[in-house]
Each structure stands twice: as structure tokens, then as C-alpha cells.
C-alpha positions as CSV (number, residue, x, y, z in Angstrom):
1,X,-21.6,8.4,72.8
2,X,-21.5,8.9,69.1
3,X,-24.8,10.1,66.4
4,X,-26.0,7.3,64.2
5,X,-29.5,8.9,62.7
6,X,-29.3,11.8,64.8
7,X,-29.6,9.3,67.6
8,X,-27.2,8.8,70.7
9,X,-25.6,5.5,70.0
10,X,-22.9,4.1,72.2
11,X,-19.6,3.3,70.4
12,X,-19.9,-0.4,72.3
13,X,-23.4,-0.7,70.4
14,X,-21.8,-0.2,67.0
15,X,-19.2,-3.5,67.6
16,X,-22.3,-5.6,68.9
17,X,-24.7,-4.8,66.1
18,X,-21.3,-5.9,63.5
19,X,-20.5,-8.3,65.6
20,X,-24.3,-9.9,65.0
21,X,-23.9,-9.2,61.8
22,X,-20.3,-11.7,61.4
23,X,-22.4,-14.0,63.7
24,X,-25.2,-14.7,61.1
25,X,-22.9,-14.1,58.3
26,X,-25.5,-11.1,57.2
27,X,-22.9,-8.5,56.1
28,X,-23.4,-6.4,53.1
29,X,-21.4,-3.8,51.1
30,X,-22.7,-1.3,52.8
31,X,-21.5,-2.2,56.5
32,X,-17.7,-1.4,54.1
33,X,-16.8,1.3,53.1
34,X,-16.3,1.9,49.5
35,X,-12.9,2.3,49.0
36,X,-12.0,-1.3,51.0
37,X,-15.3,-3.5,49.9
38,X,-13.8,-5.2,47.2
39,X,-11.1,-6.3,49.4
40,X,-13.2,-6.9,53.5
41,X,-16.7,-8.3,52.0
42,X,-14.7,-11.4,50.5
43,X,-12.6,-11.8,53.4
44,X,-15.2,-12.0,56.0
45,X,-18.3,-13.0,54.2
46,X,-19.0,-16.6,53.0
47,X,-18.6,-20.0,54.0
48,X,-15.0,-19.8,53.4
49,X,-14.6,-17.2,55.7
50,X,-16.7,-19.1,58.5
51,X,-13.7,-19.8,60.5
52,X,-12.1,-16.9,59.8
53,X,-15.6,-14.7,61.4
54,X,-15.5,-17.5,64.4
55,X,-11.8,-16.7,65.6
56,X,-13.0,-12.7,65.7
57,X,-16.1,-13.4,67.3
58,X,-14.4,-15.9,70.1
59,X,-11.8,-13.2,70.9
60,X,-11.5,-10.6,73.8
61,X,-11.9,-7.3,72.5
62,X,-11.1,-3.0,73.4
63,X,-12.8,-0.6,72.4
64,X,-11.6,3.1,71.3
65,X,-13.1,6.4,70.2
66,X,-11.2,8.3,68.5
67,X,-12.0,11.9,66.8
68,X,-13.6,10.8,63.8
69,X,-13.6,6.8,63.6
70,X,-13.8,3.8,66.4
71,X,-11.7,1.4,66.3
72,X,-11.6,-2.4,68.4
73,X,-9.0,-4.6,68.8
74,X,-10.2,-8.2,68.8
75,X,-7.4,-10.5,70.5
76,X,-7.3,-13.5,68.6
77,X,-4.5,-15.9,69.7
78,X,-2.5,-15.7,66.3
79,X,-2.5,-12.0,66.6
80,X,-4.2,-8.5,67.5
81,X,-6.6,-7.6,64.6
82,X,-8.3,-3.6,64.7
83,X,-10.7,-2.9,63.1
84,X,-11.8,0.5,62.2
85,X,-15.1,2.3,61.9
86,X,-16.2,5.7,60.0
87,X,-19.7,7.1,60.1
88,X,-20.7,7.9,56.6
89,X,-23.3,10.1,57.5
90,X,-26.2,7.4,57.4
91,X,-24.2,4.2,59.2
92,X,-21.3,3.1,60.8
93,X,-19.1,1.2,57.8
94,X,-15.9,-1.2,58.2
95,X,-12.8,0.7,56.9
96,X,-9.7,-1.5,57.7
97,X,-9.1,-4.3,59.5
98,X,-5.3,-4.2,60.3
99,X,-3.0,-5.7,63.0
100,X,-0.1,-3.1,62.3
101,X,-0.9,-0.3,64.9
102,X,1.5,2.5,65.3
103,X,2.1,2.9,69.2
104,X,1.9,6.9,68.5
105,X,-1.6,7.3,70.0
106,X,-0.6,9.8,72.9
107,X,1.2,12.8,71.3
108,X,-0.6,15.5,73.8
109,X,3.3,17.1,73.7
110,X,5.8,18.8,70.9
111,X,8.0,17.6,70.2
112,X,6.9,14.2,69.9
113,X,9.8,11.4,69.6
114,X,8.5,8.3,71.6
115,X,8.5,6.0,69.3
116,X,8.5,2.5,71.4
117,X,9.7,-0.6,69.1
118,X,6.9,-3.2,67.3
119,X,9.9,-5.8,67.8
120,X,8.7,-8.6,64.9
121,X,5.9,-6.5,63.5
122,X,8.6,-4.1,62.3
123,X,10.3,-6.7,60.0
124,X,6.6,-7.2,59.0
125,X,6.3,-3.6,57.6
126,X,9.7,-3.2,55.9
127,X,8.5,-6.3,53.9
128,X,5.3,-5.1,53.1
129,X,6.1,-1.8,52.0
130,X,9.8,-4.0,49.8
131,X,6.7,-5.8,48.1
132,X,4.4,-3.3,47.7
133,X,6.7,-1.1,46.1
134,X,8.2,-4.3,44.2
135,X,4.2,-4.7,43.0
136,X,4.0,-1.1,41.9
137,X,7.2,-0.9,40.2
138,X,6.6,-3.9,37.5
139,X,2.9,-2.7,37.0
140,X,4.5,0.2,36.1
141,X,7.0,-1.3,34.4
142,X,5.0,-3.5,32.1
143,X,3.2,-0.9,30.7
144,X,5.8,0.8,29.6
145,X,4.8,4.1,28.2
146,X,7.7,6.7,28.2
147,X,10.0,8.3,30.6
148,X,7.0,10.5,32.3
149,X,5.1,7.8,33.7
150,X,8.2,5.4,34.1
151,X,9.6,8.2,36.6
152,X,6.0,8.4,38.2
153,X,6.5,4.7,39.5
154,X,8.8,6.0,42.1
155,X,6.0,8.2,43.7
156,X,3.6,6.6,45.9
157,X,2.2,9.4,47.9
158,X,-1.6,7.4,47.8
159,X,0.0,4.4,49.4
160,X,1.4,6.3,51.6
161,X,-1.3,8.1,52.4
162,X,-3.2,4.5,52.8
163,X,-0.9,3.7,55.3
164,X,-1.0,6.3,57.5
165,X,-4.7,5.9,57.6
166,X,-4.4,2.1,58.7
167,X,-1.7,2.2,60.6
168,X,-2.5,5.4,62.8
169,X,-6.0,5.1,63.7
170,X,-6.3,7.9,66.3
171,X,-6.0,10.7,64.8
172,X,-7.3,12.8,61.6
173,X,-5.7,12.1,58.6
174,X,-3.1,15.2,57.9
175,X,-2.0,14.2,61.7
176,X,-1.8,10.5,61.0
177,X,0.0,11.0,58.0
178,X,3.1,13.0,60.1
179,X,3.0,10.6,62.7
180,X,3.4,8.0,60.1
181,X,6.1,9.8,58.5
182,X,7.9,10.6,61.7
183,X,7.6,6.8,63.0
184,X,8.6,5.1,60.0
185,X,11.6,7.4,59.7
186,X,12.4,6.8,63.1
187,X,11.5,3.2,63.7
188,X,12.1,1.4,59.6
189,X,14.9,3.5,58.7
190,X,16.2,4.7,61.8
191,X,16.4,8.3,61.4
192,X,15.9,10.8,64.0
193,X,12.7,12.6,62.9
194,X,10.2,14.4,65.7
195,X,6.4,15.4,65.2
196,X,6.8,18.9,65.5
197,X,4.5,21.6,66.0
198,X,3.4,23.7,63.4
């Protein structure tokens, strides 16, 4: 059970009453959260995004708590999409929905190197981060304003950050981050890093 209000709430009741909301097609900015609204109220709200609700709504679905966020994961038949919940202190808002998920959501021992394999979702990462980075380097780039910000295109520490939040939902974020770290080291550019305890 989790406190919406200062009310008991169960963390199935918090998927229904979004799940009602897809249904109608009622969503508003404030079921996002502000950070990701720009990008999840166009993508699920509309009548171009009627199908796109349907497949979510039609799919079998988990649920998990974890410390400070829920997160489901709807199986649709073209993929598994999570989505991910944070209370803001009034409601329960949408914060990603993502269908990369680290398999790093057991680390109860140091140190920590189980890194199982994503098999084709790994070639799906290394290109998103090649583009990404590809994206951040000609913005960059094109502005071209002197050698201190051209060498501050080769630090991404925010996306970074980003994707450690999306991609490791289970834990707190200074946690999710090292996991992140440790797994892409590991896993993308085959390393041998371990979580370690501090």
C-alpha cells in the first residue's frame, strides 16, 4: 500500500485509475510529470494515439513497487513497455514509459556482477546512445562558440543520468545510476566492472 492524500491507496489502484484515464482518452499534464510531458502527453493522448492507448490497454500487465516509484509492465505483442510512476506529493504522475529494463533489480549482495544478456535489446541501446551522442554532438557543433563549450559536447553526465533513471527503475537514483554504470560497462562495452559496496 502506498499514500496518495494521506490515504492508503493500493499500488494496483494507481494503474486502474491511469488505465481509465487512456481508456476515455482523459489524460492531462498533470497525470506527467514535468520533466517528460512535452514528450508522453502527445504520445498517448489524441486521436492519433487511439491505437497506440488500445494495444496498452489490451495487454497483460505486472505490477512492481519499488522504493520510491511503481512501475508496470504492460505486455504488448510487439514488445514489453514499463511504465513508471512517482508520487509528487499531491498524485501519482507518469515518468517514463520505456521497454529497455536493466535485469539488475536483485542486488541484495556485494559485489554485484550478474549481469544476464538483453540479447537484441542490447544492439538497441548501443544505437540509441551512437545517435544520441551523434544528436548532441552537431547541436553542439552548430553553434559553434569557442573551444570551452565545443569541449563540453563530449560530457553528457544529464543523459546519463536520464538513463539510469529509465533504465533502472528499482532503485533510488545514486543506486540506479552505479548499476547503470556497472551494467553498461559490463554488458555494451564489455568490461568487467562490479557494484561495489561503499
Amino acid at each position: 500500500m502506498v499514500l496518495e492524500n494521506g490515504k492508503r491507496q493500493n499500488t494496483a489502484d494507481i494503474w486502474h485509475k491511469f488505465r481509465d484515464k487512456l481508456k476515455c482518452d482523459t489524460l492531462t499534464a498533470s497525470d506527467f510529470t514535468a520533466e517528460m510531458r512535452i514528450y508522453l502527453q502527445p504520445l498517448l493522448c489524441g486521436e492519433h494515439a487511439a491505437h497506440r492507448r488500445q494495444k496498452y490497454l489490451d495487454s497483460p500487465y505486472d505490477i512492481y513497487k519499488g522504493v520510491d516509484k511503481i512501475s508496470v509492465i504492460s505486455h504488448c505483442t510487439d514488445d514489453d513497455y514499463r511504465f513508471d510512476f512517482l508520487f509528487d506529493g499531491i498524485s501519482w504522475q507518469l515518468a517514463f514509459i520505456e521497454c529497455i529494463t536493466l535485469p539488475v533489480s536483485d542486488m541484495n549482495a556485494f559485489p554485484y556482477s550478474e549481469f544476464w544478456p538483453l540479447d537484441k535489446k542490447e544492439l538497441q541501446i548501443r544505437r540509441e546512445k551512437e545517435i544520441s551522442q551523434l544528436v548532441h554532438f552537431y547541436l553542439k557543433f552548430k553553434e559553434l562558440v569557442g573551444k570551452e563549450k565545443a569541449l563540453a559536447c563530449f560530457y553528457d553526465g544529464q543523459g546519463e543520468f536520464l538513463c539510469a533513471r529509465s533504465w533502472v527503475p528499482f532503485y533510488r537514483a545514486k543506486l540506479a545510476y552505479i548499476a547503470y554504470c556497472a551494467w553498461y560497462e559490463c554488458r555494451i562495452n564489455g568490461g568487467s566492472k562490479k557494484g561495489m559496496e561503499r
